[in-house]
C-alpha positions as CSV (number, residue, x, y, z in Angstrom):
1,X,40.1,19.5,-0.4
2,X,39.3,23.6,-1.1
3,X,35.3,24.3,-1.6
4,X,35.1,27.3,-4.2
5,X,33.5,30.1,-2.8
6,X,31.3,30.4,-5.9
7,X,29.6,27.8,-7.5
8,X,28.8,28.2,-11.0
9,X,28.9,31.8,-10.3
10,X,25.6,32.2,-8.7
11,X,25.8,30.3,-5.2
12,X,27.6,31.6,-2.7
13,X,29.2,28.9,-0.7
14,X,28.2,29.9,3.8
15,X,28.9,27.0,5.6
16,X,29.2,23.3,6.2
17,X,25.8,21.4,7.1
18,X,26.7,17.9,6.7
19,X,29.1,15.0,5.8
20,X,28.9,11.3,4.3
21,X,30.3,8.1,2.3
22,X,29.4,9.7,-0.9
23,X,30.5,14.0,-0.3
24,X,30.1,17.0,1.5
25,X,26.7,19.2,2.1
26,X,27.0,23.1,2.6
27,X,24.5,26.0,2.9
28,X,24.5,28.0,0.1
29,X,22.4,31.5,-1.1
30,X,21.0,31.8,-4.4
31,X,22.5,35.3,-5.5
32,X,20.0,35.9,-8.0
33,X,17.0,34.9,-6.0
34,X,18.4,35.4,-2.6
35,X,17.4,32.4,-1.1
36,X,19.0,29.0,1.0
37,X,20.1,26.2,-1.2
38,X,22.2,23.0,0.2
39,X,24.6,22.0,-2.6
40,X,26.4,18.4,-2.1
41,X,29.3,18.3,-3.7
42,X,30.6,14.7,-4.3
43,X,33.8,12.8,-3.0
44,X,36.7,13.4,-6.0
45,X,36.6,9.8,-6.0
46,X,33.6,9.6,-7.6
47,X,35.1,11.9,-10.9
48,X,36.6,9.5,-12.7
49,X,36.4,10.4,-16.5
50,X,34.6,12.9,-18.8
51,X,32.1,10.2,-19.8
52,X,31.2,9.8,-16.1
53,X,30.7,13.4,-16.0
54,X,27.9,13.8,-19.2
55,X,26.4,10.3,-17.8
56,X,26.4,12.2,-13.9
57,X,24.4,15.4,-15.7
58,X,21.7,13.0,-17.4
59,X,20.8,11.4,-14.9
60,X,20.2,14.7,-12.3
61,X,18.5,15.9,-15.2
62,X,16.2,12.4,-14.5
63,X,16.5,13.3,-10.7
64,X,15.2,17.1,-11.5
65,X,12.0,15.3,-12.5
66,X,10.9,14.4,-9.3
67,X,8.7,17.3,-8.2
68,X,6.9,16.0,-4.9
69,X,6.1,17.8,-1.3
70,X,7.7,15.3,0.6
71,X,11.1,15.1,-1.7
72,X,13.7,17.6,-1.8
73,X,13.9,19.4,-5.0
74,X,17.1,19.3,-7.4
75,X,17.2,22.8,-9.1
76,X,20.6,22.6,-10.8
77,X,23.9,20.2,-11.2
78,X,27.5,20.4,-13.0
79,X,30.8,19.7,-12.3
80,X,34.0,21.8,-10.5
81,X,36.9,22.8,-12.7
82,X,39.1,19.8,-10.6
83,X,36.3,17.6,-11.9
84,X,34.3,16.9,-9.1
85,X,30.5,17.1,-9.4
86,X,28.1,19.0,-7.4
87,X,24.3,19.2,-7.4
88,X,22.1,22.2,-5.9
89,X,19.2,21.2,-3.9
90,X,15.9,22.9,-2.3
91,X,17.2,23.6,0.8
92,X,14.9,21.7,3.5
93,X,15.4,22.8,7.6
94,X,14.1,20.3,10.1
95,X,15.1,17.3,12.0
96,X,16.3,14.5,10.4
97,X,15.1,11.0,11.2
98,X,18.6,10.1,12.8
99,X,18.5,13.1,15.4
100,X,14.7,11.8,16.4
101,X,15.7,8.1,17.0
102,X,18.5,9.5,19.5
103,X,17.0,11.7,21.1
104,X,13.2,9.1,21.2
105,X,14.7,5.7,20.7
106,X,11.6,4.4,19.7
107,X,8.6,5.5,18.0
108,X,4.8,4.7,18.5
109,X,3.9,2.4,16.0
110,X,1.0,5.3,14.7
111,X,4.1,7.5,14.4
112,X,6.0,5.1,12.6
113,X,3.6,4.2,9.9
114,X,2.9,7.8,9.2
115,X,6.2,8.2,8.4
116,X,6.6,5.3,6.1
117,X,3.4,6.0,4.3
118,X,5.0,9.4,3.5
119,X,8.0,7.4,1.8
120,X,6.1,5.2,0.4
121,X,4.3,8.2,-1.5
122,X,7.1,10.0,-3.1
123,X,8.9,6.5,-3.5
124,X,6.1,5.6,-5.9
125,X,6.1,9.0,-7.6
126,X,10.0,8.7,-7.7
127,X,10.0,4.5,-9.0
128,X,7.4,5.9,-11.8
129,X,10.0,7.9,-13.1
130,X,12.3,5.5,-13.0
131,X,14.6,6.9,-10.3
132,X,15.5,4.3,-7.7
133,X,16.8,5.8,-4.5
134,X,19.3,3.1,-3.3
135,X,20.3,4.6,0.1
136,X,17.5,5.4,2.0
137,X,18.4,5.7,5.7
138,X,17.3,8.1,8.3
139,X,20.2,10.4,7.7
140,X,18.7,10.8,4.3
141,X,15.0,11.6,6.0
142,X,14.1,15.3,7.2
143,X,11.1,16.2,9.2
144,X,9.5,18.7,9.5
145,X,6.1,20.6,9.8
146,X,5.3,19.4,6.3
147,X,6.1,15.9,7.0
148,X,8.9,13.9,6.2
149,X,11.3,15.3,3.2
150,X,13.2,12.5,1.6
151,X,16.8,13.7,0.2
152,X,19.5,12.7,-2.2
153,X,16.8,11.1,-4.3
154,X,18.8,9.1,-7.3
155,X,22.1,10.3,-5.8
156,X,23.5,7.2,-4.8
157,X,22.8,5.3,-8.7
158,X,24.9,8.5,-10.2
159,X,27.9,6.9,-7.8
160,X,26.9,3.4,-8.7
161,X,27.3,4.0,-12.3
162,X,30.3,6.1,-11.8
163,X,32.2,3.4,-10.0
164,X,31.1,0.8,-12.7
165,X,33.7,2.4,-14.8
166,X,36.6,0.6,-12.7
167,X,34.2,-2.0,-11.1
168,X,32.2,-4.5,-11.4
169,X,29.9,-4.2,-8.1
170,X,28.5,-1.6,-6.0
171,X,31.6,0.0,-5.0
172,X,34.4,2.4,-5.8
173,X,38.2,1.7,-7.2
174,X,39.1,2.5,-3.2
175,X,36.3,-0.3,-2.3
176,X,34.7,2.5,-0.7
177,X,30.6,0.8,-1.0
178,X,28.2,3.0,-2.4
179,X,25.3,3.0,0.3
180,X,24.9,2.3,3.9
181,X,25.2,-1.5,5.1
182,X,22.7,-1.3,7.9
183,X,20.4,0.0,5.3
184,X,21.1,-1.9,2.1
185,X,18.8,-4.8,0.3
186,X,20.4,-8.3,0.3
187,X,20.6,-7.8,-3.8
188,X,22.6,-4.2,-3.1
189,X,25.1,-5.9,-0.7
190,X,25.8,-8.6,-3.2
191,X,26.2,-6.0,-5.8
192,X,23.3,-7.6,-8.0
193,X,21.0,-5.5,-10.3
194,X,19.2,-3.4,-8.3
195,X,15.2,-1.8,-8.4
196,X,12.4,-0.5,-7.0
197,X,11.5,-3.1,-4.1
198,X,15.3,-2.4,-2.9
199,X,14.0,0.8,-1.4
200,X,11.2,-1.3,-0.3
201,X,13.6,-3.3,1.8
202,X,15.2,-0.4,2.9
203,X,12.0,1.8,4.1
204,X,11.3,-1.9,5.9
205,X,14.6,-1.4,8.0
206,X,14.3,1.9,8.7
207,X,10.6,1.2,9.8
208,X,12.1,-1.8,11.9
209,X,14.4,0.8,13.4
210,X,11.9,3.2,14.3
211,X,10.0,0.7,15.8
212,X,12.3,-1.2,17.6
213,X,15.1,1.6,18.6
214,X,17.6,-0.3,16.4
215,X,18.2,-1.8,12.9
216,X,17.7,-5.6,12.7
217,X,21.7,-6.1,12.4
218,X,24.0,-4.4,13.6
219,X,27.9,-5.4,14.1
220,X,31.3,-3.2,14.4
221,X,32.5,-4.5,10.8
222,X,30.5,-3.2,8.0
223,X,31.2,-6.7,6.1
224,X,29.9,-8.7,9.3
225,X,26.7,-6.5,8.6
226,X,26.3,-6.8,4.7
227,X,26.7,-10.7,5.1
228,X,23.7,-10.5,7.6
229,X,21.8,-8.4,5.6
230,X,22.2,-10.8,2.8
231,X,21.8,-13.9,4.6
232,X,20.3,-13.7,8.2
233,X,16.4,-13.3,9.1
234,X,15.9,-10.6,11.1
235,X,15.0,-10.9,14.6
236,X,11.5,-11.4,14.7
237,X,10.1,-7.6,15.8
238,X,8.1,-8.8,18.5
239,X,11.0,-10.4,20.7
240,X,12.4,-6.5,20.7
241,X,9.0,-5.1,21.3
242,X,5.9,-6.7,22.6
243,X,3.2,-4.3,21.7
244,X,3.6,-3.8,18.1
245,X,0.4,-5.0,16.3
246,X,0.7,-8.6,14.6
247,X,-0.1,-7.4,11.3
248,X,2.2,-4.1,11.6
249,X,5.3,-7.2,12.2
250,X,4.3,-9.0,9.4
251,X,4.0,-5.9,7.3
252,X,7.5,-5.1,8.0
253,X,8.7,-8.7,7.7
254,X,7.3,-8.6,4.2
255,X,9.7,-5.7,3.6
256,X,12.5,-7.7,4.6
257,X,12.3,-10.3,2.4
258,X,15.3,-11.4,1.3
259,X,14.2,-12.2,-2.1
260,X,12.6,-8.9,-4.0
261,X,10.0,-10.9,-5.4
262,X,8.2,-11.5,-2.1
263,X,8.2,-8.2,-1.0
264,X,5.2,-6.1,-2.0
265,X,5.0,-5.3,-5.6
266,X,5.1,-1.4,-5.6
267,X,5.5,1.5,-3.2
268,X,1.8,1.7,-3.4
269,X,0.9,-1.9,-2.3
270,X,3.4,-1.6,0.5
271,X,1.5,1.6,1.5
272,X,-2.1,0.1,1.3
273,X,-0.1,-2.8,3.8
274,X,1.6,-0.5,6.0
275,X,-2.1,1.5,6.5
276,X,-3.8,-1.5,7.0
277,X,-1.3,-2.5,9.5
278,X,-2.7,-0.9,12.6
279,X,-6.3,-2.4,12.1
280,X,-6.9,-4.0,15.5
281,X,-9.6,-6.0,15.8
282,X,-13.4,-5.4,16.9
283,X,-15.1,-7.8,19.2
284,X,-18.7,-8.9,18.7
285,X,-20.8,-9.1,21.8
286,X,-21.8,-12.4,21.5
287,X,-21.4,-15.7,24.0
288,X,-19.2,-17.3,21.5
289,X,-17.8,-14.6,19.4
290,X,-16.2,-15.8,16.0
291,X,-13.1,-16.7,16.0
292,X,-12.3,-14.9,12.7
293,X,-11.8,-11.5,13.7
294,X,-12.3,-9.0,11.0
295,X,-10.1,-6.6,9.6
296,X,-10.8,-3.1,11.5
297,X,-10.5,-0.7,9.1
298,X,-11.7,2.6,10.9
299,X,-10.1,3.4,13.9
300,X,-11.9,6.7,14.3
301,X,-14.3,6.5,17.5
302,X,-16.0,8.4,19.6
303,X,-17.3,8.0,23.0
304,X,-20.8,7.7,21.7
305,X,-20.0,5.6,18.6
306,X,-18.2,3.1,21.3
307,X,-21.3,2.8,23.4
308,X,-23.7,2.7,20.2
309,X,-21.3,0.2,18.4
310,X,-22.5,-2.8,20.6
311,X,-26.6,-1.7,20.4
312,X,-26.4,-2.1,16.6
313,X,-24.7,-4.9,16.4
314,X,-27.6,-6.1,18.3
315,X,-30.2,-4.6,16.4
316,X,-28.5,-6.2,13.2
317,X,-27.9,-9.2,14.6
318,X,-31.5,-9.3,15.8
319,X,-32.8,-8.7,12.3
320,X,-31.0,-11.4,10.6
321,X,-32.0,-13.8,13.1
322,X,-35.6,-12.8,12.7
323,X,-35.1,-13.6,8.6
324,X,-33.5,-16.8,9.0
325,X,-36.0,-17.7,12.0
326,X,-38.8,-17.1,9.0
327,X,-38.6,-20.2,6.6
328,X,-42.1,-19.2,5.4
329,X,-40.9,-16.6,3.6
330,X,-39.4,-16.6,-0.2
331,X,-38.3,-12.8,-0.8
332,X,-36.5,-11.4,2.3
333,X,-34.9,-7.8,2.6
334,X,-34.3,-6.6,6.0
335,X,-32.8,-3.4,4.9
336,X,-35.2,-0.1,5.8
337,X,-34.2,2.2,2.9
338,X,-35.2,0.9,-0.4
339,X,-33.1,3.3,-2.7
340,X,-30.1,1.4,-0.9
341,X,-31.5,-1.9,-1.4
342,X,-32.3,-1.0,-5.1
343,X,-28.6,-0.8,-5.7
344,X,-28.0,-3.9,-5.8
345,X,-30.1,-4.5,-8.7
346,X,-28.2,-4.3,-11.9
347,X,-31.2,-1.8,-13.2
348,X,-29.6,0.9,-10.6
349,X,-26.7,1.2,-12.7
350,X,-26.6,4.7,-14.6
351,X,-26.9,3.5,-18.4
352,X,-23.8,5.8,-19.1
353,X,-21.8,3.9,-17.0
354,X,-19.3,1.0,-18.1
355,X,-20.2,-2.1,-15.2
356,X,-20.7,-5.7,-15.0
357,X,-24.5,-6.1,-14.9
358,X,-26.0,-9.8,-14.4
359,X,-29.1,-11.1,-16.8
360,X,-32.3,-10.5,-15.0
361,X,-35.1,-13.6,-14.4
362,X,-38.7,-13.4,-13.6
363,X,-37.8,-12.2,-9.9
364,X,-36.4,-9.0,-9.0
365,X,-34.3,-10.7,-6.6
366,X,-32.2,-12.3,-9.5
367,X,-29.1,-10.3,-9.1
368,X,-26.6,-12.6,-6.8
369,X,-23.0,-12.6,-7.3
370,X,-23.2,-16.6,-7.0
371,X,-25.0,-16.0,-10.7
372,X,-23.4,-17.7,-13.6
373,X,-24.9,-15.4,-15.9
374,X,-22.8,-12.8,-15.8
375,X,-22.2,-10.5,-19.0
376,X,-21.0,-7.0,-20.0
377,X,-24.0,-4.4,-20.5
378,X,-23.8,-2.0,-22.9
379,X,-23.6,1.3,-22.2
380,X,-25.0,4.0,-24.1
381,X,-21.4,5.6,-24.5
382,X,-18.6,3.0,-26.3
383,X,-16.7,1.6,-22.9
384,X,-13.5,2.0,-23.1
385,X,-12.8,-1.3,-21.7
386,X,-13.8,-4.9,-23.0
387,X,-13.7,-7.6,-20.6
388,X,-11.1,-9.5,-22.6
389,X,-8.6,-6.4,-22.1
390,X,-9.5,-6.1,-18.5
391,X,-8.4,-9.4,-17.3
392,X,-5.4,-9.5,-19.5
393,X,-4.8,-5.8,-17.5
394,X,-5.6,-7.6,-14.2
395,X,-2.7,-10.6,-15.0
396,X,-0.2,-8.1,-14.9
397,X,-0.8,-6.8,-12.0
398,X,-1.7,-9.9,-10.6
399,X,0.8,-12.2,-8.8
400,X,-1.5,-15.5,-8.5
401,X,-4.1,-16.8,-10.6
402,X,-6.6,-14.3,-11.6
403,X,-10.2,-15.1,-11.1
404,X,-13.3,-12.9,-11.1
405,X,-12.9,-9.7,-13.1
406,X,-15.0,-6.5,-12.6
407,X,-15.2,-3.2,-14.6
408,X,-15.9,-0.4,-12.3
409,X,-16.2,3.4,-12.8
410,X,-14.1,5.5,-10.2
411,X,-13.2,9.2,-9.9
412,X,-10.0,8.9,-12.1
413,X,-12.1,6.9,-14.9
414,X,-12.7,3.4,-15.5
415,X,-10.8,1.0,-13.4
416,X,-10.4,-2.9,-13.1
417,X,-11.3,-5.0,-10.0
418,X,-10.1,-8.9,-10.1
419,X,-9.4,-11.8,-7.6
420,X,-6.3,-12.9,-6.6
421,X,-6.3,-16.5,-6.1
422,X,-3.1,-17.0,-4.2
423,X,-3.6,-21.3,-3.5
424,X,0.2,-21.9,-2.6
425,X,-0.3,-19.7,0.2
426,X,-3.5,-20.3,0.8
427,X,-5.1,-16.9,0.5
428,X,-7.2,-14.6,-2.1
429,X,-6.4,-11.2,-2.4
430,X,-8.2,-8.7,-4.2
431,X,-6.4,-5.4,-6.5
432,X,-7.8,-2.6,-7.9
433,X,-5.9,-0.8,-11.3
434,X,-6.6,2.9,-12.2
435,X,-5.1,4.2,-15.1
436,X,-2.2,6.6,-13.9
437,X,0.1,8.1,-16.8
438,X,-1.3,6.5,-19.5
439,X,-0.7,2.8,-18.1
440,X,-3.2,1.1,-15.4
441,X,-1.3,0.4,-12.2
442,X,-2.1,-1.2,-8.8
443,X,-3.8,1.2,-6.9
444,X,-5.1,-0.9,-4.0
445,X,-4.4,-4.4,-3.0
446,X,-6.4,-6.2,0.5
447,X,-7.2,-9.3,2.1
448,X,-10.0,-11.4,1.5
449,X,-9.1,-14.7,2.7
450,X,-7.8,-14.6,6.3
451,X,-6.1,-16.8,8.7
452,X,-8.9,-18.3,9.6
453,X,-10.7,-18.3,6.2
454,X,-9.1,-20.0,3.8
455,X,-9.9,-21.1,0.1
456,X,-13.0,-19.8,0.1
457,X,-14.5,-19.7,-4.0
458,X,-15.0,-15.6,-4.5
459,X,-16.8,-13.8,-6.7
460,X,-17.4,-10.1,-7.3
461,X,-19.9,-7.5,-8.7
462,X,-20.1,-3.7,-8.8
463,X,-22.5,-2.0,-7.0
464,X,-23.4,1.8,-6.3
465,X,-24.0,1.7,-2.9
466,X,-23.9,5.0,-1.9
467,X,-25.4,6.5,-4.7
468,X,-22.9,8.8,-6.0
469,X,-22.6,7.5,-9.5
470,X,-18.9,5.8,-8.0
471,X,-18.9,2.1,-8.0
472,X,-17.9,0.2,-5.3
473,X,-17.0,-3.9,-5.5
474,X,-18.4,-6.7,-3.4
475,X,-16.8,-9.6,-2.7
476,X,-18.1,-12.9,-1.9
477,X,-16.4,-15.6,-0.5
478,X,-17.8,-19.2,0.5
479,X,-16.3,-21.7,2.1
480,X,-18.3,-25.3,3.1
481,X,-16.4,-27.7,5.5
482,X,-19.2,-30.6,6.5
483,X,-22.3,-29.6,7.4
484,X,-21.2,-26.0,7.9
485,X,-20.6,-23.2,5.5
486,X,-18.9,-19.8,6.4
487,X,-19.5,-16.8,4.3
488,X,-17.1,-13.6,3.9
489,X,-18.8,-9.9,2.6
490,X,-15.9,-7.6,1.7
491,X,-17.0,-4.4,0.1
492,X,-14.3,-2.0,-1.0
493,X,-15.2,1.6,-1.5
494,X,-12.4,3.4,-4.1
495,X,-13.6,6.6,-3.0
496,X,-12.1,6.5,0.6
497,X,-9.7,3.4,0.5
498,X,-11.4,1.5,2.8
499,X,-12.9,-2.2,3.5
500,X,-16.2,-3.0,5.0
501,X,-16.6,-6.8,5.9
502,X,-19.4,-9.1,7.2
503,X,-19.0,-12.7,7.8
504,X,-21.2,-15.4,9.1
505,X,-21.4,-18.9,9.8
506,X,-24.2,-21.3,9.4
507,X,-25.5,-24.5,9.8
508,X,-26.6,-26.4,6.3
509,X,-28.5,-28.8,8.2
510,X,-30.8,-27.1,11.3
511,X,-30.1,-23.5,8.9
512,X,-29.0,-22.4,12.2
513,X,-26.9,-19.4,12.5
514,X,-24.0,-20.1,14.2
515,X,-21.7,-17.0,14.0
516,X,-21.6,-13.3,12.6
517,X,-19.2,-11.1,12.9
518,X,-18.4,-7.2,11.7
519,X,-15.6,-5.0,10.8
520,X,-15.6,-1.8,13.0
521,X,-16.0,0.3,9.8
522,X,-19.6,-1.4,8.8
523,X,-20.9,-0.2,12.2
524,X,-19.3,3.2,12.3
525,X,-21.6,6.2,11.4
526,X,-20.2,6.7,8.2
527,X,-20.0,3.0,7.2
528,X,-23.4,2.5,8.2
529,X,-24.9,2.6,4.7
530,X,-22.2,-0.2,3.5
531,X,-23.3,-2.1,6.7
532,X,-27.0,-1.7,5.5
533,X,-25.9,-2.6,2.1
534,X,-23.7,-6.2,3.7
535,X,-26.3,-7.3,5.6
536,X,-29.1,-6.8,2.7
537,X,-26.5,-9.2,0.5
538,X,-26.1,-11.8,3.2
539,X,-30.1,-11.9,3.9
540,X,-30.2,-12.6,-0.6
541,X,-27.3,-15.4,0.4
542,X,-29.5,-16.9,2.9
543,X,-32.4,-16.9,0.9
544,X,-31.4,-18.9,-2.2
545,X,-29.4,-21.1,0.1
546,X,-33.2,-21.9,1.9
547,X,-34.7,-22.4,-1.7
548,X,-32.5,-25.1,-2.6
């Protein structure tokens, strides 16, 4: 069909760039501004009415919202005198995902999960808007020296709702499907309602593609394909690929869930997944290292760190041995600097500040999260939280049971820490909310039970730890089988996103200390003041445990 050479008399049609399912992409110039634009104009198809028409302008209007580095901008949209609709885009030059997966078949898994973070970021600008993407494919992904560039952002739900005028699925009059089977969620290809976490699904095949140099199903017929991708598991990622990481699989397993519900929650959560992901595992340097690796949550070494990493292990090791080897003693603190060790009193805590603070005893020592006295301190300043309102905010965010609830000042304000308590699988979680356009949403979600540390009984308390009037929240798990207890430190700092875990085994009998083990970020140079701040918590631990 004829292209005008003028589009809405100010683009000046040049050339052809690109051609789909859903319309034509050419090179255009801005005549007033002189610049590149890409305009799409869509199939004729797609044009069925003058009410498809106004609802196609509304919702690019909705699309021209999105205004985010790593989508392309819409700048303008209308439709052709013969009916059919066209949008003008930022033009973006680079390599689409498509042309790297030819010409590299396979990516590093680092490479791959820096991609999909960048999609997960503008997919959770995008899903806060309400614009849902519904075929995101590599085709669709540029890249380029700023990244990755998503495009036709909100194109494909304009078709959807078009063809809904003489259908009742995802699909035209000519049965021509709106999307890409290789690429669609199990809820698209059975032309169900679809939302956020169907982008979710898709980013997970496109990551599984990446990773393994080919989409989890592929088959000649398009049908064949959307009946697997409905039905069908996906070959397990490790049988295509033995050296992707264990928890970068699962990761994009958890994509792939068939049913949206148990895939993660937001774009966010799958980020905070897909960037834990690559944590491998530190070893202790012990005779009989735990079995219960932590989570490695700072992959940054040097030369020198990796040849100091092992000496203070030993050095905190050796201190917590000497404390435990000491029964005469009642007050124990191994930890050198005693402005650190001071904030884990609830007296450190800025007056100002809105935090869970624990009622004080005769001892200075009083402050344990296993206290039961637990209440809301007063600031000087009305909080703007109560504790009733943050654990009703922490149930929706929540999918389990919610346990402990903490109020915590962070950079963008007051937030809400809470416990997860996942028992059908077996597993606590921990989420943090920050209020983000006038609503508090799930800004980071992590472990704290693992594999091999299960049901533990949490509980959580703010802390300053680094003294810079942010707080951070410890978490502290328990978990008693015999005449053995196991005992998990998680501390999660909001200020740079990451985890800092200590965990230790004991016997309740001799007092004995059986294992210990570290996350690589507690013993890095800049964790070492969280490491400090672990080991101060687990000597407190140790002590009331002795004075029972």
């Amino acid at each position: 069909m004829d292209v005008p050479q003028f589009i809405a008399g100010r683009f000046r049609i040049e050339c052809e760039i690109g051609r789909g399912g859903m319309g034509t992409v050419y090179r255009a110039t801005h005549l007033g501004l002189e610049r590149p634009v890409a305009v799409k104009i869509i199939k004729q198809e797609f044009a069925s009415d003058r009410d498809v028409a106004d609802r196609f302008l509304r919702e690019a209007r909705t699309m021209a919202k999105l205004r985010h580095r790593h989508a392309a901008m819409i700048f303008d949209a209308g439709n052709l005198p013969d009916g059919r609709h066209f949008i003008i885009m930022e033009f973006v030059e680079g390599t689409t995902l498509s042309e790297a997966l030819v010409r590299d078949v396979r990516f590093s898994p680092e490479r791959a999960v820096k991609i999909a973070v960048q999609i997960c970021d503008v997919l959770e600008e995008a899903h806060q808007l309400g614009i849902i993407h519904r075929d995101l494919k590599p085709s669709n992904i540029m890249l380029n020296e700023r990244g990755v560039c998503v495009l036709d952002f909100g194109v494909a739900k304009v078709l959807v709702t078009s063809a809904e005028s003489t259908a009742t699925h995802a699909t035209t009059g000519s049965g021509q499907l709106v999307g890409t089977p290789r690429y669609m969620s199990p809820e698209q290809c059975l032309g169900q309602r679809v939302g956020a976490r169907s982008d979710l699904y898709s980013l997970g095949v496109v990551l599984y593609e990446m990773l393994a140099g080919r989409p989890p199903f592929i088959d000649p017929l398009p049908s064949a394909v959307l009946v697997k991708q409905a039905t069908a598991p996906p070959p397990p990622l490790p049988q295509l690929r033995h050296d992707i990481p264990k928890q970068l699989a699962l990761a994009v397993h958890s994509l792939l869930a068939k049913r949206p519900e148990e895939r993660p929650r937001t774009a966010a959560a799958a980020r905070a997944m897909l960037e834990n992901s690559l944590i491998r595992p530190e070893p202790v340097p012990e005779a009989d290292p735990l079995s219960s690796t932590m989570a490695v949550l700072a992959q940054r070494s040097s030369i020198v760190f990796r040849v100091a990493a092992p000496l203070a292990t030993v050095v905190f090791l050796g201190a917590l041995l000497f404390v435990w080897g000491n029964r005469g003693e009642t007050a124990v603190t191994s930890l050198p600097d005693p402005s650190v060790a001071a904030q884990l009193t609830a007296g450190a805590v800025l007056p100002s500040r809105v935090v869970l603070s624990e009622k004080k005893g005769p001892s200075s020592e009083s402050t344990s999260a296993d206290s039961t006295d637990a209440t809301f301190a007063e600031p000087t300043r009305a909080p703007s939280l109560t504790l009733d309102r943050a654990r009703r905010i922490a149930a929706t965010g929540s999918q389990g049971y919610v346990g402990d609830v903490q109020i915590l000042q962070v950079a963008s304000g007051a937030a809400v820490a809470a416990i997860q308590d996942e028992r059908i699988v077996g597993a606590a979680r921990f989420l943090l909310m920050e209020k983000r356009g006038g609503a508090f949403r799930v800004s980071a979600r992590g472990p704290l039970d693992t594999r091999n540390f299960r049901n533990g009984d949490w509980t959580a308390e703010t802390i300053d730890a680094d003294a810079d009037d942010y707080d951070e929240v410890l978490f502290t798990g328990t978990e008693t089988k015999g005449r053995t207890s196991r005992h998990r430190l998680v501390l999660y700092v909001p200020t740079n996103r990451e985890m800092y875990v200590f965990q230790f085994e004991r016997n309740n009998v001799t007092g004995r200390l059986l294992k210990t083990s570290w996350s690589k970020s507690a013993l890095s140079p800049n964790g070492s003041i969280y490491g400090r701040v672990l080991r101060s918590k687990a000597n407190k631990l140790v002590n009331k445990m002795r004075s029972r």
